[in-house]
DOSE-954966 format. One record per residue (C-alpha): residue number from 1; residue in one letter; x, y, z. Coordinates in steps of 0.02 Angstrom, whole numbers. Each point is the difference from the previous one (the first is absolute). Layout:
BEGIN
<site><k>NUM</k><r>a</r><u>X</u><v>Y</v><w>Z</w></site>
...
***
This chain:
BEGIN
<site><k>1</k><r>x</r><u>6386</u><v>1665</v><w>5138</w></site>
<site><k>2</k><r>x</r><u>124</u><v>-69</v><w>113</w></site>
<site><k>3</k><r>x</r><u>85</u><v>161</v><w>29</w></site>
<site><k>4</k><r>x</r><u>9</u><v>175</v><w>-73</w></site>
<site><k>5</k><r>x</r><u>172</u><v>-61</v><w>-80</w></site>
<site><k>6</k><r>x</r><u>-89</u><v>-142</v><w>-94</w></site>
<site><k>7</k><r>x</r><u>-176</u><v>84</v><w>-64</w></site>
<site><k>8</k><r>x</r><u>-88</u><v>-107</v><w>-106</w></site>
<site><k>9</k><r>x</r><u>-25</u><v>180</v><w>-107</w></site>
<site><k>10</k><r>x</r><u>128</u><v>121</v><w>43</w></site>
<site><k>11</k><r>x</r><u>-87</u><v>146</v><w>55</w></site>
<site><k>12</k><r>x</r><u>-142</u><v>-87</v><w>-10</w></site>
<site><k>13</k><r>x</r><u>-57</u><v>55</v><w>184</w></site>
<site><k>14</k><r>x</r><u>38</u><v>186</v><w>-57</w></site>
<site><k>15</k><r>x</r><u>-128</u><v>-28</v><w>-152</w></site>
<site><k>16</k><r>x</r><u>-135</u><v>-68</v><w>164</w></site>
<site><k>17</k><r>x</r><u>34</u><v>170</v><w>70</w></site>
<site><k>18</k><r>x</r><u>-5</u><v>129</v><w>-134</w></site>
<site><k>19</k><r>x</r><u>-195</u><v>-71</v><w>-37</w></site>
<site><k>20</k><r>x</r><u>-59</u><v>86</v><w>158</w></site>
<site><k>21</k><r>x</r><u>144</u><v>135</v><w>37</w></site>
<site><k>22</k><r>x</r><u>-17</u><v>77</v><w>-178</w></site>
<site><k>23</k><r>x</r><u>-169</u><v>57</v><w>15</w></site>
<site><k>24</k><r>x</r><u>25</u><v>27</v><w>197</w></site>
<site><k>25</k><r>x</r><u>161</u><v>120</v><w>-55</w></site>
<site><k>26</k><r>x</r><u>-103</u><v>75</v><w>-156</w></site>
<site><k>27</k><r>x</r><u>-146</u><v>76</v><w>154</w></site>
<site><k>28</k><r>x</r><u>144</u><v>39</v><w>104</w></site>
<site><k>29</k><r>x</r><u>-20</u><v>193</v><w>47</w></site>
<site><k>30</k><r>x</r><u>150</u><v>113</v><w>-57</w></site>
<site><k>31</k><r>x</r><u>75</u><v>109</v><w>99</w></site>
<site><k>32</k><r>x</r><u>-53</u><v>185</v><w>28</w></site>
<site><k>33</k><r>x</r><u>76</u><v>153</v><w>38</w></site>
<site><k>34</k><r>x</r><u>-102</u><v>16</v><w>152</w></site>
<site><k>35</k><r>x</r><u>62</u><v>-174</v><w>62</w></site>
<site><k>36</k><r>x</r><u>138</u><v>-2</v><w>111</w></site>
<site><k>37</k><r>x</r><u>172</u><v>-42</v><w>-46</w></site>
<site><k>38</k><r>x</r><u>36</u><v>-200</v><w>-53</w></site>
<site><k>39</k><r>x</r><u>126</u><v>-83</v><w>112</w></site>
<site><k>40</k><r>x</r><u>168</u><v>-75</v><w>-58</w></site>
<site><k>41</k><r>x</r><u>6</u><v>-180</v><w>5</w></site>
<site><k>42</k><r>x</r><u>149</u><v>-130</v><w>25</w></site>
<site><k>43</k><r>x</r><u>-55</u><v>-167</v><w>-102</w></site>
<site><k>44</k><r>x</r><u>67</u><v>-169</v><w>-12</w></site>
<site><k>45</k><r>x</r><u>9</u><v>-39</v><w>-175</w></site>
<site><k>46</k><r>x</r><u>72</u><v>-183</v><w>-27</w></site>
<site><k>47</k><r>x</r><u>20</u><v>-93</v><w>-177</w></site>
<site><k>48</k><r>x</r><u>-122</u><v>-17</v><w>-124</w></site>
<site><k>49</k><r>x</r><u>-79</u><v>-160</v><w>81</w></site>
<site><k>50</k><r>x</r><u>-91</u><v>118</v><w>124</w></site>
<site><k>51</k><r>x</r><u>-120</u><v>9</v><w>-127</w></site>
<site><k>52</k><r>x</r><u>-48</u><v>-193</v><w>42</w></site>
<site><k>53</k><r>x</r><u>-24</u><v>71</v><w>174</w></site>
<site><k>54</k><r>x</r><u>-174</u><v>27</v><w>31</w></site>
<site><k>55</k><r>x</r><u>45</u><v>65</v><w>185</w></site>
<site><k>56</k><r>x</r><u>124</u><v>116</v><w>-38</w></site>
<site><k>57</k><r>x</r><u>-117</u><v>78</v><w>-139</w></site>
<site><k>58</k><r>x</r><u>-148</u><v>16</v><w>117</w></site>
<site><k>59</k><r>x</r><u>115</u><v>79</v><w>125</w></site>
<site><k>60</k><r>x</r><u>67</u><v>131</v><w>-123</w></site>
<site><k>61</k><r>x</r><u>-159</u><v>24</v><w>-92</w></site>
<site><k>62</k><r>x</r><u>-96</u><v>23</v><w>166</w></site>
<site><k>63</k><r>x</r><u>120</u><v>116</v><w>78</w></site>
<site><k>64</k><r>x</r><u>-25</u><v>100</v><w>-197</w></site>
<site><k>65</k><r>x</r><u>-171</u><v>33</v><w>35</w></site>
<site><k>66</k><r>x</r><u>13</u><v>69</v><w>179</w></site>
<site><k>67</k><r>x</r><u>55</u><v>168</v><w>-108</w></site>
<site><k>68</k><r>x</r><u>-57</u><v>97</v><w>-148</w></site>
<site><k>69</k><r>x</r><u>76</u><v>-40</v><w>-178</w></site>
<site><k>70</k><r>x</r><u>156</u><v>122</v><w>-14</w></site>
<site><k>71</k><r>x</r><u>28</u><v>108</v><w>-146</w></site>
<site><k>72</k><r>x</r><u>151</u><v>-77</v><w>-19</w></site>
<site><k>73</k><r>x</r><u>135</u><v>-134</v><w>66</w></site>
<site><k>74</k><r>x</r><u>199</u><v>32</v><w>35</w></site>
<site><k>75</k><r>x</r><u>75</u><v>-143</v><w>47</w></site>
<site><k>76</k><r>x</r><u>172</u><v>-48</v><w>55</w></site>
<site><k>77</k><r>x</r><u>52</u><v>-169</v><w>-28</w></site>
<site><k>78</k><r>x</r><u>146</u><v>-123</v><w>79</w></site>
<site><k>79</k><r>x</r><u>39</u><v>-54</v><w>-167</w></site>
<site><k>80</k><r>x</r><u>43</u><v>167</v><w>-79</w></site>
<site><k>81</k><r>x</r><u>178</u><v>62</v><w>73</w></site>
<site><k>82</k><r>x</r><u>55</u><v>146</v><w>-96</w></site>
<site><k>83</k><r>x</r><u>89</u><v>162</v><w>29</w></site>
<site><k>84</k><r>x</r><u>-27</u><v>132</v><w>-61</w></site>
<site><k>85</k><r>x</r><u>-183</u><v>10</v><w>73</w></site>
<site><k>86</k><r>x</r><u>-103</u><v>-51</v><w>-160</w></site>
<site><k>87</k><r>x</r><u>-178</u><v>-21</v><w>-45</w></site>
<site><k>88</k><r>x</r><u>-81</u><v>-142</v><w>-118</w></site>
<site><k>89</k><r>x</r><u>-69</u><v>43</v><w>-161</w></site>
<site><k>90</k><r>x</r><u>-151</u><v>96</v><w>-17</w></site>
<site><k>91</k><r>x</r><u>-73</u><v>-72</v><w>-157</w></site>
<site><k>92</k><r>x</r><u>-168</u><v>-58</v><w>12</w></site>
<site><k>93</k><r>x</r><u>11</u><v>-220</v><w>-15</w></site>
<site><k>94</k><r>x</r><u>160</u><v>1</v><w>39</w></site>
<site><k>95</k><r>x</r><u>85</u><v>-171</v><w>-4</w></site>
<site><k>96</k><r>x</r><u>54</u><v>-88</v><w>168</w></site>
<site><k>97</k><r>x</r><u>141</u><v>-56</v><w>58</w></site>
<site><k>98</k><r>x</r><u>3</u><v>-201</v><w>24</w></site>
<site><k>99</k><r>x</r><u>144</u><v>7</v><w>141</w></site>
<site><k>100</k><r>x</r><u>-19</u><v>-186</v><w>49</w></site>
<site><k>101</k><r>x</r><u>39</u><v>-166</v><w>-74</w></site>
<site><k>102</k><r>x</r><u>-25</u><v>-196</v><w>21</w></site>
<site><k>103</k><r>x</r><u>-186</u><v>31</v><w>-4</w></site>
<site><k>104</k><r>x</r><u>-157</u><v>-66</v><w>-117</w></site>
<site><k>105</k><r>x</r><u>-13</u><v>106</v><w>-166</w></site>
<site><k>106</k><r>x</r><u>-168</u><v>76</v><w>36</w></site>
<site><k>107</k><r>x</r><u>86</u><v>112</v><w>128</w></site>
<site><k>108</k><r>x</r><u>104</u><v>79</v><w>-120</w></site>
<site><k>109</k><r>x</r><u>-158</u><v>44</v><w>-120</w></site>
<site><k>110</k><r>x</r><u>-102</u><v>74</v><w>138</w></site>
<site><k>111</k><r>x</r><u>-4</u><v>216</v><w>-41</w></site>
<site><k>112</k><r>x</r><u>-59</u><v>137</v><w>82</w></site>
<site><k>113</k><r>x</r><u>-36</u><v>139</v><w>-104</w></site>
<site><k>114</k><r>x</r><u>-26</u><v>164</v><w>88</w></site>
<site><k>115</k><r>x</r><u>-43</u><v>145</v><w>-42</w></site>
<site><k>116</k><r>x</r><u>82</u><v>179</v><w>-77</w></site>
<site><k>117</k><r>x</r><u>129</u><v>54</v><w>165</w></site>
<site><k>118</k><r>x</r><u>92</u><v>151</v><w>-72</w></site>
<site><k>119</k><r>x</r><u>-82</u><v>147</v><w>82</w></site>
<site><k>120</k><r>x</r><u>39</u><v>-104</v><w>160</w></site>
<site><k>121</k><r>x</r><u>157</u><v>-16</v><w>-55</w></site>
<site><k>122</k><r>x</r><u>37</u><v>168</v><w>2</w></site>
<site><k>123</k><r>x</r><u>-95</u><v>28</v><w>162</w></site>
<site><k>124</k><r>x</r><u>116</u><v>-111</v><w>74</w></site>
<site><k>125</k><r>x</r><u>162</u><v>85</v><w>-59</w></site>
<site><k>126</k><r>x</r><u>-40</u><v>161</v><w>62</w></site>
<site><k>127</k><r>x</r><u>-2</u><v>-55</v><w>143</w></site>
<site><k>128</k><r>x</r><u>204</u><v>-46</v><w>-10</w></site>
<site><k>129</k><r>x</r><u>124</u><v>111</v><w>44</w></site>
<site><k>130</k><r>x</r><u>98</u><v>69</v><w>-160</w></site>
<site><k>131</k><r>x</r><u>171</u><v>-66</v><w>81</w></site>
<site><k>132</k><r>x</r><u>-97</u><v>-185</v><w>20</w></site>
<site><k>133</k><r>x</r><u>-120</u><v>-18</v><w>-157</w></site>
<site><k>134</k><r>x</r><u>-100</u><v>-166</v><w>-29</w></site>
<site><k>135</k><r>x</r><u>62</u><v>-40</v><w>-177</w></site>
<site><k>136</k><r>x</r><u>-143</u><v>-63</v><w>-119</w></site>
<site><k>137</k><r>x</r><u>53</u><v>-181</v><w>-57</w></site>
<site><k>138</k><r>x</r><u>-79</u><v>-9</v><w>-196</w></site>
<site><k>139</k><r>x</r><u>-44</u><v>-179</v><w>18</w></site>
<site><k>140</k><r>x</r><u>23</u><v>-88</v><w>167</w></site>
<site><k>141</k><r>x</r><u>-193</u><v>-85</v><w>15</w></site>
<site><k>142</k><r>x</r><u>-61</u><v>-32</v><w>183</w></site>
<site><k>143</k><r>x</r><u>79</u><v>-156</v><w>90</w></site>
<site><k>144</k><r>x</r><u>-87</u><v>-162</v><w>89</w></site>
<site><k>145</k><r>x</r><u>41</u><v>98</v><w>163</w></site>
<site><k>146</k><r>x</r><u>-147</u><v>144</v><w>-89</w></site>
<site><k>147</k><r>x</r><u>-91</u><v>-97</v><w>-119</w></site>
<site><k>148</k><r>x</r><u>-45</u><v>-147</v><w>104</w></site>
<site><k>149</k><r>x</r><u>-71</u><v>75</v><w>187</w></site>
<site><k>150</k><r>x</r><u>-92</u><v>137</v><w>-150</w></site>
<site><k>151</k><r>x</r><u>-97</u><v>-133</v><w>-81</w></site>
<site><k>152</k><r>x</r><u>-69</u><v>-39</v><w>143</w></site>
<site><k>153</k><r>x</r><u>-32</u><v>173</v><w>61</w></site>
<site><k>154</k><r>x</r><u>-55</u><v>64</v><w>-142</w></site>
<site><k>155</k><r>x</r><u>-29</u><v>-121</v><w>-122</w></site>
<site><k>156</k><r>x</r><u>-102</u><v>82</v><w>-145</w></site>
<site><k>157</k><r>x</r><u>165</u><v>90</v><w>-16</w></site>
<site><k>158</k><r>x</r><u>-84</u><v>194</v><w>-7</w></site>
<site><k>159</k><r>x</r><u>132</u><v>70</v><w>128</w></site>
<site><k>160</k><r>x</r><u>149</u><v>116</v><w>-89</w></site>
<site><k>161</k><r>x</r><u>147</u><v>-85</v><w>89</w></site>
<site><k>162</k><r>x</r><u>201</u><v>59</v><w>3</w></site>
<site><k>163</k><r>x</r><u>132</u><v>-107</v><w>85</w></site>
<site><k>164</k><r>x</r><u>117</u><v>90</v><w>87</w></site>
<site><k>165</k><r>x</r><u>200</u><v>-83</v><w>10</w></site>
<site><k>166</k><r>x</r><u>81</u><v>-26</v><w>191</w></site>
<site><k>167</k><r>x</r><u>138</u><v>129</v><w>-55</w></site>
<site><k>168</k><r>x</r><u>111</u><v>-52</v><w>164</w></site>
<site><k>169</k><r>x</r><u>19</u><v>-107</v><w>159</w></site>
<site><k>170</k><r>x</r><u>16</u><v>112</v><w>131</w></site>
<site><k>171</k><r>x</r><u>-151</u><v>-3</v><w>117</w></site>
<site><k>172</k><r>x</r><u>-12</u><v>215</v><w>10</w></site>
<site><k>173</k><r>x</r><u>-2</u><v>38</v><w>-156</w></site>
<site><k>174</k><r>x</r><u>-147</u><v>-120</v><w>-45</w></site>
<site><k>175</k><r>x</r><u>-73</u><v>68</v><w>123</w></site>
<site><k>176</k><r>x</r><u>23</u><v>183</v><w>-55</w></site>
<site><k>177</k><r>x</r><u>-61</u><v>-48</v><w>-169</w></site>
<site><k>178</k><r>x</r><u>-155</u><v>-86</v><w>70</w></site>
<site><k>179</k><r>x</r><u>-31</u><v>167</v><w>75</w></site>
<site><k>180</k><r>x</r><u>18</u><v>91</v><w>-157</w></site>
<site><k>181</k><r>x</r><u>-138</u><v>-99</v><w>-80</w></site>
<site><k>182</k><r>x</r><u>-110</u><v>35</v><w>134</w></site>
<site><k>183</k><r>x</r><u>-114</u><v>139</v><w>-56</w></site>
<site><k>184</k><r>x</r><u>-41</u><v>-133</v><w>-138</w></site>
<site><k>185</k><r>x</r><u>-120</u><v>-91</v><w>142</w></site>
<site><k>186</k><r>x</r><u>-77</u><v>169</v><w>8</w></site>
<site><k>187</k><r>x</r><u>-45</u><v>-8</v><w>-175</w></site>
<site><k>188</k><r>x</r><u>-76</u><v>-183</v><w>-31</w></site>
<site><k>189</k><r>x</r><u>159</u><v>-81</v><w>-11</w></site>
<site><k>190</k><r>x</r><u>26</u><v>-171</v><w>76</w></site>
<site><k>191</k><r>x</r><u>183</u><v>-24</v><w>23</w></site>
<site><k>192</k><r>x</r><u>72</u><v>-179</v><w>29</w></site>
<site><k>193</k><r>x</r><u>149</u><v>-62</v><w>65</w></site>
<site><k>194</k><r>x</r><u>-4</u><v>-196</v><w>-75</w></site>
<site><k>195</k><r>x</r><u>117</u><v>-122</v><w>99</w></site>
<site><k>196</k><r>x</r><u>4</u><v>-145</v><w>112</w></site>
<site><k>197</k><r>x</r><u>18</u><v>16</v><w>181</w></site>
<site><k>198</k><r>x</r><u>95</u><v>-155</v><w>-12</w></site>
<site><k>199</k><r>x</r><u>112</u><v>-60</v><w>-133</w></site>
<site><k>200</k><r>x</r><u>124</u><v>-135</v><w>54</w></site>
<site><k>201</k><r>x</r><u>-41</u><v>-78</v><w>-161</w></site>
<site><k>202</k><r>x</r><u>198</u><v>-107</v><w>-24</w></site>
<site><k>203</k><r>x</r><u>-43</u><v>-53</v><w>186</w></site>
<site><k>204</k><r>x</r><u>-175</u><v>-93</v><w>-24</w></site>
<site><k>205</k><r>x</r><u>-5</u><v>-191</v><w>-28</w></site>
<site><k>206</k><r>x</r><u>-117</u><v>-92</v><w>-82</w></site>
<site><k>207</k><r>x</r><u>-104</u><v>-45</v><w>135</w></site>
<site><k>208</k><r>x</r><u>-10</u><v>201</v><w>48</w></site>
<site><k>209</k><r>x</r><u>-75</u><v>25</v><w>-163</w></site>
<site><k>210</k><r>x</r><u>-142</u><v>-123</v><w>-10</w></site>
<site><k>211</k><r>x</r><u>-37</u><v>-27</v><w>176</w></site>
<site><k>212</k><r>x</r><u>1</u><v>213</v><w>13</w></site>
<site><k>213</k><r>x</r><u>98</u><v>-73</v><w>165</w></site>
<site><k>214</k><r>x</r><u>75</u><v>156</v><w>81</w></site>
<site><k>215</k><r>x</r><u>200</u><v>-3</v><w>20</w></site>
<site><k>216</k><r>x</r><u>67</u><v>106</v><w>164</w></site>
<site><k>217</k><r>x</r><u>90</u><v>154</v><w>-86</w></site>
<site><k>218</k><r>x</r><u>-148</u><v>47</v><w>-73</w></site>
<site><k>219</k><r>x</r><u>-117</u><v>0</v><w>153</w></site>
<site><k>220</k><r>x</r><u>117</u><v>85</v><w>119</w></site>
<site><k>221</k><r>x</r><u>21</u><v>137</v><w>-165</w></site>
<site><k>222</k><r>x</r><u>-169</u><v>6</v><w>-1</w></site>
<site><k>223</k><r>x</r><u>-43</u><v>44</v><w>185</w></site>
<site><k>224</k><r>x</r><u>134</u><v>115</v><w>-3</w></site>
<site><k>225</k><r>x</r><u>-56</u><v>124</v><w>-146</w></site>
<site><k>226</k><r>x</r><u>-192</u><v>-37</v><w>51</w></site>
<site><k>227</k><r>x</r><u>49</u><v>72</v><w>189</w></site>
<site><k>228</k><r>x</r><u>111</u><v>134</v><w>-84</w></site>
<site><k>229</k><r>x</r><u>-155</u><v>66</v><w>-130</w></site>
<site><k>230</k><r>x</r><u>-129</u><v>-20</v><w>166</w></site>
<site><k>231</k><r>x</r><u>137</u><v>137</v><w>86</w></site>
<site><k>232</k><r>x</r><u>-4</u><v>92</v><w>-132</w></site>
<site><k>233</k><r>x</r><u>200</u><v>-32</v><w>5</w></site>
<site><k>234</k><r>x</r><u>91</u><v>70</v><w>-174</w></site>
<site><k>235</k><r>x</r><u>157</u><v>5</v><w>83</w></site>
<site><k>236</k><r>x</r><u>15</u><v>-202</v><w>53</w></site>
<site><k>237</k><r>x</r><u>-74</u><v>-51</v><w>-175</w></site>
<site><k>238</k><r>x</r><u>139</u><v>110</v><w>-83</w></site>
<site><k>239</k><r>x</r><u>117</u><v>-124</v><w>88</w></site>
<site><k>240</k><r>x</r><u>-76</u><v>-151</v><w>-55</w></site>
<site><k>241</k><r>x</r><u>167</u><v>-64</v><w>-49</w></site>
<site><k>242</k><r>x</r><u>16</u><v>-49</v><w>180</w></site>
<site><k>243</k><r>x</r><u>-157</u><v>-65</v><w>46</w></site>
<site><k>244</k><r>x</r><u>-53</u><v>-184</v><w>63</w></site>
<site><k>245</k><r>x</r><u>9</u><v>-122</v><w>-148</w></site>
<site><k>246</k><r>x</r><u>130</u><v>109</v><w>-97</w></site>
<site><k>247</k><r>x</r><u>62</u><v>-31</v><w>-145</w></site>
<site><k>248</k><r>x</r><u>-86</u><v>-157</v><w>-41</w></site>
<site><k>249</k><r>x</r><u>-180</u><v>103</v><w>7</w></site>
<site><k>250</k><r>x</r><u>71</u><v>132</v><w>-113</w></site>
<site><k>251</k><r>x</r><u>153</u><v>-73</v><w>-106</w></site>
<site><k>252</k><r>x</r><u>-21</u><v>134</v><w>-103</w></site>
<site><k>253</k><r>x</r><u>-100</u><v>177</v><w>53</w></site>
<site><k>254</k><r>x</r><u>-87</u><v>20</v><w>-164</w></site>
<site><k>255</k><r>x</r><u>-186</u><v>-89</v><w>69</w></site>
<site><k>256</k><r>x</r><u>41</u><v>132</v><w>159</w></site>
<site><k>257</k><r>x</r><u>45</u><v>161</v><w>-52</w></site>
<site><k>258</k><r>x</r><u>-181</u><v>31</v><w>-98</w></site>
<site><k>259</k><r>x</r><u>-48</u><v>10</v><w>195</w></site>
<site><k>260</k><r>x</r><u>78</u><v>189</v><w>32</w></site>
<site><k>261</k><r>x</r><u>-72</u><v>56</v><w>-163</w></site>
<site><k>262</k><r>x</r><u>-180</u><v>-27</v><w>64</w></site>
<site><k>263</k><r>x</r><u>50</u><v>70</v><w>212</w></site>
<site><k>264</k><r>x</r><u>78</u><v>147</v><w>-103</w></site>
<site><k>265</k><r>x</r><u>-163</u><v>39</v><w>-65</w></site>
<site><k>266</k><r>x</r><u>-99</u><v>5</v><w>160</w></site>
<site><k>267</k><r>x</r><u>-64</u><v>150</v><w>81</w></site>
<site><k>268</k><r>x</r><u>108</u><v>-36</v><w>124</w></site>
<site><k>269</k><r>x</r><u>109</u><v>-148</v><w>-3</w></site>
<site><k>270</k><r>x</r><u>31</u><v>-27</v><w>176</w></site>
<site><k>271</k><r>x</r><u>-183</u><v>-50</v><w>22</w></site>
<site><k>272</k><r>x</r><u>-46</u><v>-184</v><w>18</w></site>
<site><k>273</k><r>x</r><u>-36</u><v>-99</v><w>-168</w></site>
<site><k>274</k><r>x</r><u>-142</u><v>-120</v><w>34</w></site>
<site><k>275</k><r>x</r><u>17</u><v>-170</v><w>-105</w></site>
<site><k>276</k><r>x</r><u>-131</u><v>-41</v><w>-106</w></site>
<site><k>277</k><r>x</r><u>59</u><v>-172</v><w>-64</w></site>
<site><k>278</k><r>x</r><u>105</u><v>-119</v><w>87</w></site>
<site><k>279</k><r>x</r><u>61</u><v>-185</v><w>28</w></site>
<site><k>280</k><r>x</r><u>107</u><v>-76</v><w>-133</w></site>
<site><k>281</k><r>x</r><u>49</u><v>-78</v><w>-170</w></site>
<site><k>282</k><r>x</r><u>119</u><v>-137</v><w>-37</w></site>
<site><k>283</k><r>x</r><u>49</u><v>52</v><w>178</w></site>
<site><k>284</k><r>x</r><u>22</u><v>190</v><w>-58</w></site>
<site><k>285</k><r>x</r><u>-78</u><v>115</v><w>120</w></site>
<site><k>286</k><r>x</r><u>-137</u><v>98</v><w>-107</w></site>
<site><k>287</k><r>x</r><u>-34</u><v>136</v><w>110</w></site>
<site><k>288</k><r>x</r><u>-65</u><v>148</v><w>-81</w></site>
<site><k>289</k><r>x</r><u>-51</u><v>165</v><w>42</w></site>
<site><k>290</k><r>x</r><u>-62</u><v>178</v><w>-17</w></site>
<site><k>291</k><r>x</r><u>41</u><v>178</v><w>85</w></site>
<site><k>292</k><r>x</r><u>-109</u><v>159</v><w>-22</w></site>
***
């Protein structure tokens, strides 16, 4: 394999991985009531040719197992902009959402079949104020920013998973709704906030993309939200419009604003978020992270 954009099998490093994380994931303990309360995380997600990425899977898988196996996922995804707030479909097997294009046909057959989610459905919409519900959408399936970091995680697909839409832009109010979900963490709920700390994707060249060489706006963005998150600083990431390497890092805020979903739902937000996975991908920073 030359690169993880020309597998000789698509996937085909994925398939290497599920042999041992399947039965790994399957003697994974669950969660308890007696546990303490799961952390929200901040992932980099990236296209479906992560899964030819044996690194990033052993980072993400690894970092899995430092927990217990929640009771359930909610996850908030760049690629799901909608207002009002709304909430995948709770069917059991739902169908995914293919999102992408341009790449090899096994990508688009790949499923992820989880289980029954209504009761946490409803768990989750109690939890919304009656002048803000989250609507429940009767189809929308879970999309590559969910279903491809939860293969990894939890690949035997036994986790009840919702997807919760980014129902606005503004900063604040993500955060005030990543503070409403928090007394899910209390109750074996692993909330995820799936981006890209990085996503200058119009700005890379060729050369970026297979030499993973590392283009200026996106280090200096980098170092910038890494000090901010060490500080514990809410207040200088909510102004990430003017930070170094603006606006090639972020173009768009979509792979951003998952970010003050998961600092919401910290204890206490102003604490700092320790990185758990770093460096970068087609000269994307990957940094990702988790707050108690």
């Amino acid at each position: 394999m030359a690169s993880i954009f020309d597998p000789l099998v698509p996937a085909g490093a994925y398939d290497e991985f599920a042999v041992t994380a399947e039965p790994r994931s399957a003697a994974q303990r669950a969660w308890e009531a007696a546990d303490a309360p799961l952390p929200a995380l901040y992932i980099g997600h990236g296209a479906p040719p992560l899964l030819d990425d044996a690194v990033w899977m052993s980072q993400l898988a690894a970092w899995t197992h430092t927990m217990p196996k929640p009771r359930a996922v909610l996850i908030v995804s760049a690629h799901w902009e909608a207002a009002p707030l709304m909430l995948s479909s709770p069917a059991p097997g739902t169908p995914l959402v293919y999102d992408f294009g341009g790449f090899q046909q096994r990508y688009y057959t790949l499923t992820y079949r989880t289980p029954d989610a209504s009761a946490f459905a409803r768990e989750v919409a109690a939890l919304m104020p009656d002048s803000a519900p989250a609507h429940q959408h009767p189809s929308r399936g879970l999309d590559h920013g969910a279903w491809v970091p939860l293969k990894v995680m939890y690949p035997l697909a036994d986790v009840p998973v919702l997807q919760l839409s980014i129902p606005t832009s503004d900063p604040l109010a993500l955060l005030s709704l990543g503070e409403r979900l928090r007394p899910l963490r209390e109750n074996g709920v692993l909330l995820i906030g799936s981006g890209f700390l990085t996503h200058g994707l119009p700005f890379l060249t060729p050369s970026m993309i297979t030499d993973n060489a590392v283009p200026g706006w996106s280090a200096e963005f980098d170092a910038w939200a890494a000090d901010a998150l060490g500080r514990g600083d809410v207040e200088t990431l909510a102004n990430f419009r003017r930070a170094p390497g603006m606006p090639y890092a972020h173009p768009t805020a979509d792979h951003f604003l998952p970010l003050f979903v998961t600092l919401g739902a910290a204890t206490d937000p102003s604490a700092p978020a320790p990185t758990v996975i770093d460096g970068y991908w087609m000269g994307l920073a990957k940094r990702s992270f988790q707050v108690n």
